[in-house]
PDB file with SEQRES, HELIX, SHEET and CRYST1 records, atoms N, CA, C and O in Angstrom:
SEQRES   1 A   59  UNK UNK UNK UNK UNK UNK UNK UNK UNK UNK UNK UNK UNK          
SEQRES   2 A   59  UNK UNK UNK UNK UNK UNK UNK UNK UNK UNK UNK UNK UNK          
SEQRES   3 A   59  UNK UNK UNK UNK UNK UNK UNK UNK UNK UNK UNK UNK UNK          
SEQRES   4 A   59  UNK UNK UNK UNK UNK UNK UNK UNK UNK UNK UNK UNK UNK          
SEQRES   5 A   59  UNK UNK UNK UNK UNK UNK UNK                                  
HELIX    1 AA1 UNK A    3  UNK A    7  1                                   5    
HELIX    2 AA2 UNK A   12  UNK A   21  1                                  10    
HELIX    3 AA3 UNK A   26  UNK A   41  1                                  16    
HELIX    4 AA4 UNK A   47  UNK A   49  5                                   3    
HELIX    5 AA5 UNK A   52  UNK A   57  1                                   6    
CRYST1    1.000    1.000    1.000  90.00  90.00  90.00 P 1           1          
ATOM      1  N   UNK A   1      49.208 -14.780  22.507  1.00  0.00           N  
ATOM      2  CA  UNK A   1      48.006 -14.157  22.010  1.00  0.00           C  
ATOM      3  C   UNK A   1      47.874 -12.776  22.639  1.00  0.00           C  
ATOM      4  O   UNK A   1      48.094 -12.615  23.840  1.00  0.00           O  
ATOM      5  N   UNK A   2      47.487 -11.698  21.767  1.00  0.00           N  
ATOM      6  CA  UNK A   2      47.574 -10.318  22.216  1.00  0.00           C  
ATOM      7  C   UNK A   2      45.822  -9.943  22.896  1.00  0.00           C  
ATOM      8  O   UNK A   2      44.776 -10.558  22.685  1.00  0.00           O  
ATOM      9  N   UNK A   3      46.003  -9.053  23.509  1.00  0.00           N  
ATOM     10  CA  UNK A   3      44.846  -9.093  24.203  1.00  0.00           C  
ATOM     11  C   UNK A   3      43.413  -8.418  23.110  1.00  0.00           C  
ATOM     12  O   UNK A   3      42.233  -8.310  23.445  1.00  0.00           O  
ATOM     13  N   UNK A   4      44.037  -8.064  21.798  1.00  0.00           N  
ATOM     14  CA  UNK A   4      43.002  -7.689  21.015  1.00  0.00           C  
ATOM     15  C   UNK A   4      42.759  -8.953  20.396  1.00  0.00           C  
ATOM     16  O   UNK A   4      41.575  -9.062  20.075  1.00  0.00           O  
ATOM     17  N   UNK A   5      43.375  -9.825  20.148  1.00  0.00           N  
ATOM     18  CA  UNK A   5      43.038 -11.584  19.390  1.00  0.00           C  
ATOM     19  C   UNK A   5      42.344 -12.183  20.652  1.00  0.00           C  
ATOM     20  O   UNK A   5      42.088 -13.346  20.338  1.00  0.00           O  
ATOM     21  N   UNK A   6      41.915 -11.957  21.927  1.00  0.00           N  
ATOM     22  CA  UNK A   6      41.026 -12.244  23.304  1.00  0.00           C  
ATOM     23  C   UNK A   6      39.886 -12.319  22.892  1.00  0.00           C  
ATOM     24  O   UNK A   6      39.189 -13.321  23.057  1.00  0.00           O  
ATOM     25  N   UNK A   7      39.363 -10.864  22.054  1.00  0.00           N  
ATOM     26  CA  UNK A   7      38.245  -9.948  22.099  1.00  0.00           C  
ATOM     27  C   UNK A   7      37.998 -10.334  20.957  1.00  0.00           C  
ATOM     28  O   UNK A   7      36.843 -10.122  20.587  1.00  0.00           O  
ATOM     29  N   UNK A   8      38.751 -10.892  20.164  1.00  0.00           N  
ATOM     30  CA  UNK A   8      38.337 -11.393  18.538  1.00  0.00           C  
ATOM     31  C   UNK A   8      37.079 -12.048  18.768  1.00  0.00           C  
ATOM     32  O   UNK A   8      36.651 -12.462  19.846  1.00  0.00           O  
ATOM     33  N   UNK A   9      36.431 -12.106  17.424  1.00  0.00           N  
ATOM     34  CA  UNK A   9      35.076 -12.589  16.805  1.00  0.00           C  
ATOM     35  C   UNK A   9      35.467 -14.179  16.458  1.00  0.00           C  
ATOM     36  O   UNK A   9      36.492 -14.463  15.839  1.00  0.00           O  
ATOM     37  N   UNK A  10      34.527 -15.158  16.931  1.00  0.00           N  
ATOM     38  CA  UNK A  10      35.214 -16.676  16.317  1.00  0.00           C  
ATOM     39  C   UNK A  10      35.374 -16.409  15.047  1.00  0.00           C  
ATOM     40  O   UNK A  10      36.315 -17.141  14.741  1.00  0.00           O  
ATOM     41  N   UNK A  11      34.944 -15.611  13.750  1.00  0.00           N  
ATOM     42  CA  UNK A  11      35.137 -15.621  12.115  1.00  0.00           C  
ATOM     43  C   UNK A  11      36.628 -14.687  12.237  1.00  0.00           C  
ATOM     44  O   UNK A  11      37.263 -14.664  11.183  1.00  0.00           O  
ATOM     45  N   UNK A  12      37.181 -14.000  13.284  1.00  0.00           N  
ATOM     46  CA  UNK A  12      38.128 -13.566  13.141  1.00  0.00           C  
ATOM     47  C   UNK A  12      39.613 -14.101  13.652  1.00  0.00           C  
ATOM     48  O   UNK A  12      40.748 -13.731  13.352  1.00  0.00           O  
ATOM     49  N   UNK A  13      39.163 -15.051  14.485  1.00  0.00           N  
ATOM     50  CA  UNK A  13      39.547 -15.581  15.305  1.00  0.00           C  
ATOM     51  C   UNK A  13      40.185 -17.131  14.619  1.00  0.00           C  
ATOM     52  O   UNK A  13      41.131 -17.824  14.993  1.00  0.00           O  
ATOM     53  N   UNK A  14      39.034 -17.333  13.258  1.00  0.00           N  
ATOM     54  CA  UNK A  14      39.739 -18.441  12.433  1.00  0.00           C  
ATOM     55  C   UNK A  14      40.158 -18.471  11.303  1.00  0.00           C  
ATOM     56  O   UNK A  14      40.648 -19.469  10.776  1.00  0.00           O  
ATOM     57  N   UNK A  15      39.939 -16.727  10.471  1.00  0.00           N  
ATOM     58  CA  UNK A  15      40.605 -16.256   9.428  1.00  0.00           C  
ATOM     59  C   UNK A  15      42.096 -16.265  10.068  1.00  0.00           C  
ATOM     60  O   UNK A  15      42.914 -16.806   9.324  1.00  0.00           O  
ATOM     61  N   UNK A  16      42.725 -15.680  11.540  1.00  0.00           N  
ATOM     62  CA  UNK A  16      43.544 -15.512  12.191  1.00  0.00           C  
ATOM     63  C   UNK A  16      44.363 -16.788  12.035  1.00  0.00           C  
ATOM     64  O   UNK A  16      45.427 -16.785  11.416  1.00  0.00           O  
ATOM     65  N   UNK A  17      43.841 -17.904  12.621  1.00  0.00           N  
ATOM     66  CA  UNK A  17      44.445 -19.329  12.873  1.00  0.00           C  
ATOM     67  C   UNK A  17      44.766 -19.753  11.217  1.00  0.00           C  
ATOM     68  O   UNK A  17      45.928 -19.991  10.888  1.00  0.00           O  
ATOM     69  N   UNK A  18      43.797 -19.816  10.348  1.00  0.00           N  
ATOM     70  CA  UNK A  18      44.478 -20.258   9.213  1.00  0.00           C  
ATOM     71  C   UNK A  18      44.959 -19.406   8.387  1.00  0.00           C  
ATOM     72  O   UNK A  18      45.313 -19.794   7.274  1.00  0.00           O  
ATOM     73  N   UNK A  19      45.050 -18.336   8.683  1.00  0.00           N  
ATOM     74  CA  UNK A  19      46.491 -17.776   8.173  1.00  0.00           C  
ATOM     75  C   UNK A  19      47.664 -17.985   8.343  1.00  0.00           C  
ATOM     76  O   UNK A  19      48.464 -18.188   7.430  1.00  0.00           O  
ATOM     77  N   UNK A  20      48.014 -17.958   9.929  1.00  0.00           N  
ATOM     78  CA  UNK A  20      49.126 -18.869  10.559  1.00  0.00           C  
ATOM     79  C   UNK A  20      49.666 -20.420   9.748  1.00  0.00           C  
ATOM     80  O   UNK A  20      50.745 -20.627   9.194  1.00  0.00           O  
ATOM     81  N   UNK A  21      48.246 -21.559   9.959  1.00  0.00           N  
ATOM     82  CA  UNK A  21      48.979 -22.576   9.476  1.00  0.00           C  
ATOM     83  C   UNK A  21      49.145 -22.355   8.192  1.00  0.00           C  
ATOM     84  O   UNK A  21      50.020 -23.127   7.801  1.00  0.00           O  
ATOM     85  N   UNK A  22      48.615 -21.463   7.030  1.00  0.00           N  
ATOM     86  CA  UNK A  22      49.735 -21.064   6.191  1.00  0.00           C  
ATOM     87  C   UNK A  22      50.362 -20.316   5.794  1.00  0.00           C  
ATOM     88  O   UNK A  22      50.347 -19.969   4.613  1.00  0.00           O  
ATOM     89  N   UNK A  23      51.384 -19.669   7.018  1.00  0.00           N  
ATOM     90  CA  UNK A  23      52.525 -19.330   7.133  1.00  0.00           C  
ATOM     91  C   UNK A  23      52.639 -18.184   6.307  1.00  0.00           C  
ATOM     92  O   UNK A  23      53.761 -17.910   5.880  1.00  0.00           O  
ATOM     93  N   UNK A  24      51.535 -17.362   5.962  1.00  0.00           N  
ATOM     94  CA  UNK A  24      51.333 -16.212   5.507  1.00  0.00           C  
ATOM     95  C   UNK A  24      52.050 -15.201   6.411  1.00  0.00           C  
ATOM     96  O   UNK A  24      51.904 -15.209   7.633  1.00  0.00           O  
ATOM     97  N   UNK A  25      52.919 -14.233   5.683  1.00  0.00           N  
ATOM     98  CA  UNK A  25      53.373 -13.248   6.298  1.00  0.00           C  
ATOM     99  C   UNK A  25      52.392 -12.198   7.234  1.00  0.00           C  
ATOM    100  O   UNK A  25      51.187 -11.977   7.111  1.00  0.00           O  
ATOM    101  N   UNK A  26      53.236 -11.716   8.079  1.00  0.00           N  
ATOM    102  CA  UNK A  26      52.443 -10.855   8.986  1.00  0.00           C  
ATOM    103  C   UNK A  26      51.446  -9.705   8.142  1.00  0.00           C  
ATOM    104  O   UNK A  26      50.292  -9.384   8.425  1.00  0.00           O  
ATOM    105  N   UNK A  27      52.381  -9.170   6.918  1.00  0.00           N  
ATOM    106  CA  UNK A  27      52.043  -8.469   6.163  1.00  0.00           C  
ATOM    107  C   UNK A  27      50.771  -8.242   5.596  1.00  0.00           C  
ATOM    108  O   UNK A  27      50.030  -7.267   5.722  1.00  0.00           O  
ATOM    109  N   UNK A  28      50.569  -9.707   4.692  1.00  0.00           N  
ATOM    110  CA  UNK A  28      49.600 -10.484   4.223  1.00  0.00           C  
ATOM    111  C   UNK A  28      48.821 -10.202   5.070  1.00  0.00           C  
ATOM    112  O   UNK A  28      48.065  -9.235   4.977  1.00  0.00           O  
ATOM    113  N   UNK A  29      48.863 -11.073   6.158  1.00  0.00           N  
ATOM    114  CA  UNK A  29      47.761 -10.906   7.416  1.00  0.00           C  
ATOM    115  C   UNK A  29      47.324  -9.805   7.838  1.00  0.00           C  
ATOM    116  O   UNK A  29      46.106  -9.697   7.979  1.00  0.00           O  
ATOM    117  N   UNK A  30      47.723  -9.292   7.983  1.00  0.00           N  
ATOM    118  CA  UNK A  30      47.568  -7.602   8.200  1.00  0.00           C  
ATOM    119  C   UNK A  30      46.444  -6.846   6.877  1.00  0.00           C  
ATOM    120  O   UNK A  30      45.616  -5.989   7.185  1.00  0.00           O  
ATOM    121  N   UNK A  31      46.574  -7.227   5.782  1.00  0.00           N  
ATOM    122  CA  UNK A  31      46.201  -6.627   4.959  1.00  0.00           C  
ATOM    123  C   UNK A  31      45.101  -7.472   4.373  1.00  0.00           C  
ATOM    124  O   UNK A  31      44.151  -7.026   3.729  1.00  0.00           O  
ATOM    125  N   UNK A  32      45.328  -8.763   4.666  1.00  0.00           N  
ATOM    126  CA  UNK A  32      43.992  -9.363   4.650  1.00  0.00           C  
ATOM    127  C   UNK A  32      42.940  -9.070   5.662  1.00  0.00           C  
ATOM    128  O   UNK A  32      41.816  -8.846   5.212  1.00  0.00           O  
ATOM    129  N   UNK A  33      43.104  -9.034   6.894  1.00  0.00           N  
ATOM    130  CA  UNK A  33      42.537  -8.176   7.808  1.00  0.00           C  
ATOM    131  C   UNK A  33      41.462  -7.028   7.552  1.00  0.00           C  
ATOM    132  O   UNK A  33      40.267  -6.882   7.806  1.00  0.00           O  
ATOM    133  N   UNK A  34      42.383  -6.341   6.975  1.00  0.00           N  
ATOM    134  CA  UNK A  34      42.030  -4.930   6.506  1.00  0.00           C  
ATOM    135  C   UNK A  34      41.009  -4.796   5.681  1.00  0.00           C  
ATOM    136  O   UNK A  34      40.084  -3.991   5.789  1.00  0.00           O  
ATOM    137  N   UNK A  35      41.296  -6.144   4.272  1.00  0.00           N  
ATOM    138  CA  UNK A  35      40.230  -6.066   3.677  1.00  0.00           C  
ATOM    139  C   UNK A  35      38.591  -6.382   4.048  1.00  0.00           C  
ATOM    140  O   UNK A  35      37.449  -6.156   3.649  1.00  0.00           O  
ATOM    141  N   UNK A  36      39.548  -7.247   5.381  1.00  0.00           N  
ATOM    142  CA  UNK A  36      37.686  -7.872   5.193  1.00  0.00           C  
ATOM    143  C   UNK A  36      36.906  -6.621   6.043  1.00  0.00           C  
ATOM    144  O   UNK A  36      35.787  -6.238   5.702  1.00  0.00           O  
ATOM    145  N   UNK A  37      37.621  -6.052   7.163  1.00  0.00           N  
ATOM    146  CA  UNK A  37      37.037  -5.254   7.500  1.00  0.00           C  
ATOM    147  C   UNK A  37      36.057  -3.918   7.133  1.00  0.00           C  
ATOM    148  O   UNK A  37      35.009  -3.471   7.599  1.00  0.00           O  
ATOM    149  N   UNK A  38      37.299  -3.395   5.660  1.00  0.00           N  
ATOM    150  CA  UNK A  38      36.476  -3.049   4.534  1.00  0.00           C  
ATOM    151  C   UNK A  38      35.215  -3.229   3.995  1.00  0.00           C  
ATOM    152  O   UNK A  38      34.363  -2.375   3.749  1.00  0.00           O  
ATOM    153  N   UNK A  39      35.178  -4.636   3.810  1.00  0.00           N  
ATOM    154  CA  UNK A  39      33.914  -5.187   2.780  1.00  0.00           C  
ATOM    155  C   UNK A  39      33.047  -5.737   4.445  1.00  0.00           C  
ATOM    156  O   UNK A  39      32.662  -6.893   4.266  1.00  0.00           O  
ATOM    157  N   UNK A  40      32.832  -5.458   5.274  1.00  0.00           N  
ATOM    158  CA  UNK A  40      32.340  -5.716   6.699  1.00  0.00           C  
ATOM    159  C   UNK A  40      31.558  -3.946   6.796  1.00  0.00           C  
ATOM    160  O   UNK A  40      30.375  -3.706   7.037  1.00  0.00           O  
ATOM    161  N   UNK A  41      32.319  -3.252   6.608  1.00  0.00           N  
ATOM    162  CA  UNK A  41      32.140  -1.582   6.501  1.00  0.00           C  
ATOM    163  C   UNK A  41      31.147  -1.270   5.828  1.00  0.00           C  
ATOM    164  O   UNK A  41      30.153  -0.653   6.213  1.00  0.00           O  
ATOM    165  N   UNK A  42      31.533  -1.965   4.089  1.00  0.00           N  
ATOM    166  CA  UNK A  42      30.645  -2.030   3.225  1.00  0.00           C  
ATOM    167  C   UNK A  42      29.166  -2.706   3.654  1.00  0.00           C  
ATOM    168  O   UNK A  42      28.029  -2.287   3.439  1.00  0.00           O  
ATOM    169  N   UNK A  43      29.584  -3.798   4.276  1.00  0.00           N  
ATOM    170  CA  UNK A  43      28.288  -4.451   4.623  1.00  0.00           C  
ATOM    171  C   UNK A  43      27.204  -3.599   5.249  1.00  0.00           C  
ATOM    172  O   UNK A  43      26.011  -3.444   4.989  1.00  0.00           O  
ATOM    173  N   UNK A  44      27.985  -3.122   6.122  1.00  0.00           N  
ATOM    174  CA  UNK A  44      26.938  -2.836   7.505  1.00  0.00           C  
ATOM    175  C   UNK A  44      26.886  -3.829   8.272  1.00  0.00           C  
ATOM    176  O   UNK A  44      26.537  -3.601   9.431  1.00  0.00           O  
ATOM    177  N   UNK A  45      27.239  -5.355   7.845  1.00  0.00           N  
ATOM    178  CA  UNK A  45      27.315  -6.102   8.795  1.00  0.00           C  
ATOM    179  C   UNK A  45      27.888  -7.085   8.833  1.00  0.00           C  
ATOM    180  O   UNK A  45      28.680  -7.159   7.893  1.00  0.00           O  
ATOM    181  N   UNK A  46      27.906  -8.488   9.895  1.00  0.00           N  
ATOM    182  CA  UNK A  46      29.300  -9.104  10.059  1.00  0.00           C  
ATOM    183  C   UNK A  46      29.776  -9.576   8.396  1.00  0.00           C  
ATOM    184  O   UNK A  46      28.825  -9.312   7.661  1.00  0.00           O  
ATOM    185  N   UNK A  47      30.951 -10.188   7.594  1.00  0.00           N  
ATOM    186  CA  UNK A  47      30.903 -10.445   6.562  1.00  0.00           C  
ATOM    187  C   UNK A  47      30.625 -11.848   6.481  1.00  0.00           C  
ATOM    188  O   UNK A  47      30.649 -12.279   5.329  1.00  0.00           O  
ATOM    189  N   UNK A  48      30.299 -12.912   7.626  1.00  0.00           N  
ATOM    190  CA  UNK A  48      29.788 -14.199   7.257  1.00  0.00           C  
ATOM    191  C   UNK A  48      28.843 -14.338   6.696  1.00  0.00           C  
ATOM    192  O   UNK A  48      28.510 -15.433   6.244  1.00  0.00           O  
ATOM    193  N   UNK A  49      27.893 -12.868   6.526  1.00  0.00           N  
ATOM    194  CA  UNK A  49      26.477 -13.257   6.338  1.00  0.00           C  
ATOM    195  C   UNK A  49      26.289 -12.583   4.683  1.00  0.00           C  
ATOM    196  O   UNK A  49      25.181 -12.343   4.204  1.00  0.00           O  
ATOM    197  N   UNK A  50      27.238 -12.410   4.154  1.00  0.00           N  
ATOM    198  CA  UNK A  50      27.318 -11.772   2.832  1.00  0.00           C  
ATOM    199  C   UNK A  50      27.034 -12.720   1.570  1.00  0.00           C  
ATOM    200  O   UNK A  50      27.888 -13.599   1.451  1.00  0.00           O  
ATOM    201  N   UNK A  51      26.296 -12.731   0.865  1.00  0.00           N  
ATOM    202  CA  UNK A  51      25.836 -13.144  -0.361  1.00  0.00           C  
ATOM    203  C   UNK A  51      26.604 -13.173  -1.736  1.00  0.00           C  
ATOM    204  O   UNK A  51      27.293 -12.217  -2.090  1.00  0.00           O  
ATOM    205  N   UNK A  52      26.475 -14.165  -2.397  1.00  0.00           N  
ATOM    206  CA  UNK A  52      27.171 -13.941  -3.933  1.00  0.00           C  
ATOM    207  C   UNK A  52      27.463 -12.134  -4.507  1.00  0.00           C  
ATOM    208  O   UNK A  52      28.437 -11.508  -4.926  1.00  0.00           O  
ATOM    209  N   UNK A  53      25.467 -11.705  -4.122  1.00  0.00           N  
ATOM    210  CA  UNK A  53      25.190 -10.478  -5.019  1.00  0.00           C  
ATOM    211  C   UNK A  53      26.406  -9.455  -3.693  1.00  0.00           C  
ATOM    212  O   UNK A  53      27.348  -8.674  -3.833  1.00  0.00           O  
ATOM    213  N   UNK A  54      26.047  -9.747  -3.111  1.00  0.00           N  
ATOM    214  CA  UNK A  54      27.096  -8.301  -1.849  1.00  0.00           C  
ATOM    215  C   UNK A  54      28.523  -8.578  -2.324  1.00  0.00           C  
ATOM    216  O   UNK A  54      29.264  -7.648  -2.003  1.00  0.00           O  
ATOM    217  N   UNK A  55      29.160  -9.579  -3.001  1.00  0.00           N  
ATOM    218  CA  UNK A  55      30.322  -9.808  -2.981  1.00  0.00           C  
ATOM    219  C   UNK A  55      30.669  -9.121  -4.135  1.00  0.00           C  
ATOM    220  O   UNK A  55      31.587  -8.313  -4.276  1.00  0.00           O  
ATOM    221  N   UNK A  56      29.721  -9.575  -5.085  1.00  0.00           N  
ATOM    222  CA  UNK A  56      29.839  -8.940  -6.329  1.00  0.00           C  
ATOM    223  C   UNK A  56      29.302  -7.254  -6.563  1.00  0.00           C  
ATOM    224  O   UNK A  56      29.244  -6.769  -7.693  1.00  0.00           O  
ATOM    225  N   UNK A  57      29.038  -6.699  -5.672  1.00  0.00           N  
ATOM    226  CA  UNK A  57      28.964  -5.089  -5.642  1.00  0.00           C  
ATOM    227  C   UNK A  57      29.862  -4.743  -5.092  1.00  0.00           C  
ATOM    228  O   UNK A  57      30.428  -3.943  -5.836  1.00  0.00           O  
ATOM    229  N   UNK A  58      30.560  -4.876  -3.908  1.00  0.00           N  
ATOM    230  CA  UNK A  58      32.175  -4.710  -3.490  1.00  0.00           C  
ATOM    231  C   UNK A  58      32.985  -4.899  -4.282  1.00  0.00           C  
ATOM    232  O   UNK A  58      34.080  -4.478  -3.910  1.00  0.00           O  
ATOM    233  N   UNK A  59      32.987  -5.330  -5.200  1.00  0.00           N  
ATOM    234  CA  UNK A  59      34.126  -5.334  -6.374  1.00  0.00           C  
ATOM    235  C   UNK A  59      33.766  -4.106  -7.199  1.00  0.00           C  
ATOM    236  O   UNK A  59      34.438  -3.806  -8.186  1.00  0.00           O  
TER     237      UNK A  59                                                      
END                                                                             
């Protein structure tokens, strides 16, 4: 575990883990990452707390 996955958020921390058990490329992971951070950006805030309607204006 790298010392930035330490400092991880538990919602990041278990997007992280089940990516692993499925064996999703680093790539993937990486870029799934990315997105959520995106639509987290978009938020203004964490993305657990995002709604049908917030999901559907990010698109």
């Amino acid at each position: 575990m790298t010392s930035s996955q330490t400092n991880a958020s538990p919602l990041r921390q278990r997007m992280t883990d089940d990516m692993r058990m499925r064996q999703l490329s680093p790539k993937t992971q990486d870029t799934y990452l990315r997105i959520v951070r995106e639509f987290a950006r978009f938020l203004g805030r964490s993305p657990d707390t995002a709604t049908v309607e917030d999901l559907r204006r990010y698109q």
